[in-house]
N, C-alpha and C positions, 0 to 999 in steps of 0.2 A: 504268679504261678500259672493265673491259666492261661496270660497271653505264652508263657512261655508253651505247653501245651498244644495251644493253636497253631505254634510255629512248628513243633515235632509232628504234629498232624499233618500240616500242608505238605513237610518232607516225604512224610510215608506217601500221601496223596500219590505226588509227584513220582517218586517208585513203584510204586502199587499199577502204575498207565505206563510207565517205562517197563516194566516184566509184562504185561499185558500183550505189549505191543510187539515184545523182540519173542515172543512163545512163535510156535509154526503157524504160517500164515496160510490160508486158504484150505486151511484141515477140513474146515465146515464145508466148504464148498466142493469138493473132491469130488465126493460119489454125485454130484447131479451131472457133472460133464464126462465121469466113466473114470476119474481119476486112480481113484483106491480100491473099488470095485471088494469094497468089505473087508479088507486084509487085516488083520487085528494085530497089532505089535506094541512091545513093550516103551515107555520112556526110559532113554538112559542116559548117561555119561553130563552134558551142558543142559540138555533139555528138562531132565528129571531135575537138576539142581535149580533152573529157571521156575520150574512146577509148582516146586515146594516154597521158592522162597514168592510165589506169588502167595499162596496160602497164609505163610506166617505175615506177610506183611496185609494183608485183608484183615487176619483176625486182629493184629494191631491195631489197624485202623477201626475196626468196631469197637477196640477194646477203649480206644483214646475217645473214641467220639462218646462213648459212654458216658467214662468219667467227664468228660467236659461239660454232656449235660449236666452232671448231679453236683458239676462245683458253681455252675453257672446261678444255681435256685440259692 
């Protein structure tokens, strides 16, 4: 049961840096070279669904690491 566990975890791992990665790149960096110049705009359509499922699969991944510890003792 828990290797099986460790396996669902690495999965999410693995997703959880894959949605990471494919979110908008260089959002951080915008306003120092004059990029965005403060413009405030909503998420939508691919991005907002990218947003959420980084969330859900974070709180998965705490939620698996959790249990993992407390089947581990």
């Amino acid at each position: 049961m828990q290797s099986l566990l460790q396996i669902v975890q690495l999965v999410i791992a693995v997703l959880l840096i894959a949605a990471i990665m494919i979110q908008n790149r260089g959002a951080g960096l915008g306003g120092i070279f004059g990029g965005e110049g403060g413009v405030y705009r909503t998420k939508r359509g691919a991005e907002k669904t990218i947003f959420i499922a980084t969330i859900v699969l974070a709180v998965l991944f705490l939620g698996l690491a959790v249990v993992n510890v407390f089947l581990s003792k």
